[in-house]
C-alpha positions in Angstrom: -17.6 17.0 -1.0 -16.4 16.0 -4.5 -17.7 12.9 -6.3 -14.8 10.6 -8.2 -15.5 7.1 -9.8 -18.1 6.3 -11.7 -21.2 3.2 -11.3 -20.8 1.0 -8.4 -17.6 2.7 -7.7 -18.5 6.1 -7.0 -17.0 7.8 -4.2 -17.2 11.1 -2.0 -14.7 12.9 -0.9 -14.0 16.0 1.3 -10.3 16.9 0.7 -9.5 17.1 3.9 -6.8 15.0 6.1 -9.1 12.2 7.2 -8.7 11.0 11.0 -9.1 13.2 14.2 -5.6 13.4 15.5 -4.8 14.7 18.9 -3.5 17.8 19.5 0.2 19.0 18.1 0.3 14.9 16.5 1.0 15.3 12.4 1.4 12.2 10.1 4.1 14.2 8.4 2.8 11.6 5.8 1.3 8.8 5.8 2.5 5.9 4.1 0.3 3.1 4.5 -3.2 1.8 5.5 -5.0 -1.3 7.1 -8.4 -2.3 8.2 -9.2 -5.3 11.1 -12.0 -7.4 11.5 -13.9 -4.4 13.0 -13.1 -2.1 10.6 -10.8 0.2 12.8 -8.1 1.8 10.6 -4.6 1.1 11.2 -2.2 4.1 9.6 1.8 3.7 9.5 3.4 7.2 9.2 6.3 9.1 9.7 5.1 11.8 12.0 6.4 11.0 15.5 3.7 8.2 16.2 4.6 5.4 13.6 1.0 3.2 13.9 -2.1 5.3 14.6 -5.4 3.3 14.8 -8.5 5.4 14.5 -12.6 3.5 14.5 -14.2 4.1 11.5 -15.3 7.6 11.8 -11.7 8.3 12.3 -12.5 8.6 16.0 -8.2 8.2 17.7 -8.3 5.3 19.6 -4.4 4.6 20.6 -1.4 4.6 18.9 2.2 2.7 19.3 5.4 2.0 17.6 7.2 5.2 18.8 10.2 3.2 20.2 9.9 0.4 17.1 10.6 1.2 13.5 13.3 4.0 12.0 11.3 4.2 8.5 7.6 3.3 8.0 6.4 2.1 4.7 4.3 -0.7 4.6 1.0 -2.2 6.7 -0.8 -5.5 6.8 -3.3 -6.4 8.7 -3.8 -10.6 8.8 -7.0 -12.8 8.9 -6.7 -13.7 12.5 -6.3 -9.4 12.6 -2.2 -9.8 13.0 -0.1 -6.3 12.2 2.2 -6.8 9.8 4.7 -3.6 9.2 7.4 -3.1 7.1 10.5 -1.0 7.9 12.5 0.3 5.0 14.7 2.2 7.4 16.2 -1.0 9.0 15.1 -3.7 6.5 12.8 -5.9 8.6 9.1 -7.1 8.9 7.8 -6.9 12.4 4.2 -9.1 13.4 2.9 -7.5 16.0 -0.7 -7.2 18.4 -3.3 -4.6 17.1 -2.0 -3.3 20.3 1.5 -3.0 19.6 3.0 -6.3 21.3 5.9 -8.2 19.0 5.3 -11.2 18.1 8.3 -11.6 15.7 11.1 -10.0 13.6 11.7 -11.3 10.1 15.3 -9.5 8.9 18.2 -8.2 10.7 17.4 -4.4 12.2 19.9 -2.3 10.3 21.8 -5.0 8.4 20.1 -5.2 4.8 21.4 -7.9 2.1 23.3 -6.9 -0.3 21.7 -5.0 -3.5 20.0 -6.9 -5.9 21.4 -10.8 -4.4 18.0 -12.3 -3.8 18.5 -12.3 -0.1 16.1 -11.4 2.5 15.9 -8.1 3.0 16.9 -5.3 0.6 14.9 -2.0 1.9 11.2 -4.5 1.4 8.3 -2.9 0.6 5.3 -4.7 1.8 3.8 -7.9 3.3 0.8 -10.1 1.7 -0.5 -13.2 3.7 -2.0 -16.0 1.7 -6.0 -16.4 3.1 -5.8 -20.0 2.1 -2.9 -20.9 4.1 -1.5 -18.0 6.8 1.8 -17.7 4.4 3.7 -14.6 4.9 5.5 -13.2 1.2 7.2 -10.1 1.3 7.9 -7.6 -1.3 11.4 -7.2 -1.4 11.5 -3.8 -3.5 14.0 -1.0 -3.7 17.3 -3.0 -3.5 16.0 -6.1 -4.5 13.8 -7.5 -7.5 12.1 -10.6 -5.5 9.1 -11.7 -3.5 10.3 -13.8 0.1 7.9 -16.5 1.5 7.4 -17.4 4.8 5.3 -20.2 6.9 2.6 -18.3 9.0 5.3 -18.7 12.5 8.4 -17.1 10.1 10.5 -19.9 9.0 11.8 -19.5 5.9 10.2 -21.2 2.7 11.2 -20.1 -0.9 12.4 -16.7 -3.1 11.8 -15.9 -6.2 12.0 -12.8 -9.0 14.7 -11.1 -11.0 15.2 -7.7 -11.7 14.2 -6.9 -15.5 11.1 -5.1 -17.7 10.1 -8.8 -19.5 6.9 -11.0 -18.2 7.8 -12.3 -14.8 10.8 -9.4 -14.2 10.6 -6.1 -11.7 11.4 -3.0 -11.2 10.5 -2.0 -7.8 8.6 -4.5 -6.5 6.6 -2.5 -4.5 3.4 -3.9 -3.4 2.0 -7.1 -3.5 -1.7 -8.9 -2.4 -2.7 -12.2 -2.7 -6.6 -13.4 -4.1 -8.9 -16.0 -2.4 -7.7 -18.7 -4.8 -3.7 -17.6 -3.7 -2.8 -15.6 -7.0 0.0 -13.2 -5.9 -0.8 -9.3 -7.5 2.7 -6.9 -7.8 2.3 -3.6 -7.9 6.0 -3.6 -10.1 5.6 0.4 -10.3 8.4 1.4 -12.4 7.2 -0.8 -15.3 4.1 0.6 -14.6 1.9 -2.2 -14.6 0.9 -5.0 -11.9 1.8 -8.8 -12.6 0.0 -12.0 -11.7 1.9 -15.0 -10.6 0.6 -18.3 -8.9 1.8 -19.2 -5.2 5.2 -20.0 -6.1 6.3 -17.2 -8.4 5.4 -19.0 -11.9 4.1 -15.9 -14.5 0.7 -15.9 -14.8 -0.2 -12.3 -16.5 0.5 -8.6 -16.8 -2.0 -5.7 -16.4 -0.6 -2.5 -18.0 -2.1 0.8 -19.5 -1.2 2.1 -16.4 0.5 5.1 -14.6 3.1 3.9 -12.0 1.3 0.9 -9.8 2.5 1.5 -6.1 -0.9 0.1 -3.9 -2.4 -2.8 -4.5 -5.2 -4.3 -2.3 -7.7 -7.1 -2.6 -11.4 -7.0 -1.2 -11.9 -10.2 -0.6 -15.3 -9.6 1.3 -17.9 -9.5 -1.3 -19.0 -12.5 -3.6 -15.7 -11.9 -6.1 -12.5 -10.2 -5.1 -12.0 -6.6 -6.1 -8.6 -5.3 -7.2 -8.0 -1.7 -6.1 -4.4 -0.3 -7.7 -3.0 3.0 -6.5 -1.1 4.6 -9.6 1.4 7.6 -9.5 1.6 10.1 -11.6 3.7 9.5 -14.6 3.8 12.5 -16.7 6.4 15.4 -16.1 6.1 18.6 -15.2 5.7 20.0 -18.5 2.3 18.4 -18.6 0.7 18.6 -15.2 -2.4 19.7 -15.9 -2.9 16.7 -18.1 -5.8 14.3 -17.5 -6.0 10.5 -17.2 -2.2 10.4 -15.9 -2.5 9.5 -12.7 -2.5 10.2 -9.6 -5.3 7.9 -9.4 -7.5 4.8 -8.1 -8.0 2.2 -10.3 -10.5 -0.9 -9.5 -10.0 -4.1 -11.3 -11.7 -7.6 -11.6 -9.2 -10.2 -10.7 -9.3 -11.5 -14.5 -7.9 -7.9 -15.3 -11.5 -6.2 -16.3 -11.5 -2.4 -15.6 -14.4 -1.4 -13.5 -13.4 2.3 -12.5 -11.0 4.8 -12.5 -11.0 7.0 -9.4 -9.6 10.8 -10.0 -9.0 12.0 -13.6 -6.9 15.0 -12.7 -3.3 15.6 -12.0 -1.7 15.8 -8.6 -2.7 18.6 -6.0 -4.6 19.7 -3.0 -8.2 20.1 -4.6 -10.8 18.1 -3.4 -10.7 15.1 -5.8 -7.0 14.8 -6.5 -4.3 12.6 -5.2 -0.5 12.9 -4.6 1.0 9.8 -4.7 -1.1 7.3 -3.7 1.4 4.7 -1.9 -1.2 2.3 0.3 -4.8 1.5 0.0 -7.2 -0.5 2.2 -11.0 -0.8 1.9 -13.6 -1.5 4.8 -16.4 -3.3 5.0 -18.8 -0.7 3.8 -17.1 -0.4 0.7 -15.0 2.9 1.6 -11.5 3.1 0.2 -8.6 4.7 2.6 -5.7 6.3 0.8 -2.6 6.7 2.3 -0.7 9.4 0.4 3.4 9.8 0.4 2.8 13.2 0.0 5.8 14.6 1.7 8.4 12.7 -0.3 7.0 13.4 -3.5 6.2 16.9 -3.7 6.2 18.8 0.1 10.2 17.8 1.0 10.9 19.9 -2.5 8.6 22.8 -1.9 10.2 26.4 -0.4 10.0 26.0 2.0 9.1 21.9 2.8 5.8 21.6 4.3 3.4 18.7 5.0 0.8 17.9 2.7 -2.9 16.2 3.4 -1.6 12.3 2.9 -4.5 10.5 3.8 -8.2 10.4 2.4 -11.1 8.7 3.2 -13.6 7.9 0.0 -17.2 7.1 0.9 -19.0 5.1 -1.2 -22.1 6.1 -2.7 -24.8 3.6 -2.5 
């Protein structure tokens, strides 16, 4: 086990692939996490079982999805313990049972909107669902520079967002959580930073000094929310073996106060180190799951492609 963190947010870590899967099953990677009301662990992949749901002690419980989604990239879990899942393949949102049942389809499978025209969807990213109110807002990301908002049975609200590198603009929206008090947090990862906006898209603040934000989650358990970013890497291959670059964890107050960075070193398999952390959740011990997109980022290119560990658990240490 490696320690990471530091204070209140110190972690261990084995390095290893966290969650028993059964035999011959691989994540190829994983590419997001969630966490219900009982703290079972909900991971969307793209090995050949799309959601794998594990307890705690990463103990498999069941799995579905197999027939469902073309891409996997992005998992919710909502208060009343909803799935949300987000298919970048075919451009849709799917609510679902935490055993697999649909409940609804936001998006047409396999028809996306047309790049960058504000229109629900353009290959989205991720979901967010307001605590206050059961809202649904979408990160529309990789062909689109705008957040969708939905009433909690799917009708169709409001867009907003513009594609740009000013306050309030995006570049790859590409995750998004919203606070107890309804703040919406952007994880706009190729301006490397995350931005703050109120409930209906007005510019509220920027956090930057960061690598490249892709995860953003909010504990909203305790007695003040906790921001937990997952950043990229963002230097070049000339200077891998750099510190303080990223991959990484970062933990934030919600007012933008730096409590911890999680990892110092540069991507790889070592205990301690990250790929490209692309989803994060957080239980209600305080343990942080990363979901790593591993495979895209560094295995696909290696001679010859292999699959990489893409999903750790970190244990706090009390």
């Amino acid at each position: 086990m490696v320690k990471l963190g530091s204070g209140e947010y110190t972690y261990e870590v084995s390095g290893e692939n966290w969650g028993e899967l059964p035999d011959g099953w691989v994540y190829r990677e994983a590419t997001a996490v969630a966490v219900d009301s009982k703290d079972n662990v909900y991971i969307h992949n793209r090995g050949g079982h799309p959601v794998i749901i594990f307890d705690s002690n990463g103990k498999f419980l069941r799995s579905w999805g197999e027939d469902i989604f073309k891409t996997p990239h992005g998992i919710t879990i909502g208060p009343d313990d909803s799935v949300y899942c987000v298919d970048v393949g075919d451009s849709t949102v799917r609510k679902l049972t935490t055993d697999g049942k649909l409940i609804f389809t936001l998006g047409d499978p396999g028809n996306p909107a047309p790049a960058m025209s504000g229109k629900p969807f353009g290959r989205p990213t991720h979901v967010a669902i307001d605590p206050r109110n059961g809202n649904i807002h979408v990160a529309d990301g990789y062909a689109n520079a705008h957040v969708h908002k939905y009433d909690p049975d799917g009708n169709y609200i409001s867009t907003w967002g513009e594609s740009g590198t000013d306050e309030g603009q995006l570049n790859i929206v590409h995750n998004i959580d919203i606070d107890s008090n309804g703040y919406i947090y952007i994880g706009d990862r190729e301006n490397q930073r995350v931005q703050v906006f109120d409930e209906n898209g007005k510019y509220e603040n920027q956090w930057v000094n960061m690598s490249k934000a892709a995860a953003v989650y909010i504990d909203k358990r305790g007695a003040s929310d906790i921001v937990y970013i997952g950043e990229y890497f963002a230097g070049i291959s000339s200077n891998a073996i750099g510190t303080d670059l990223g991959p990484r964890v970062s933990v934030y107050q919600t007012d933008g106060t730096l409590l911890a960075r999680v990892g110092r070193k540069s991507y790889g398999d070592e205990p301690g180190r990250f790929y490209s952390p692309h989803g994060i959740a957080v239980d209600s011990k305080g343990d942080v799951y990363v979901a790593d997109v591993a495979y895209s980022e560094y295995g696909r290119l290696m001679d010859p492609p292999r699959e990489l560990r893409s999903m750790q658990k970190l244990v706090k240490v009390s």
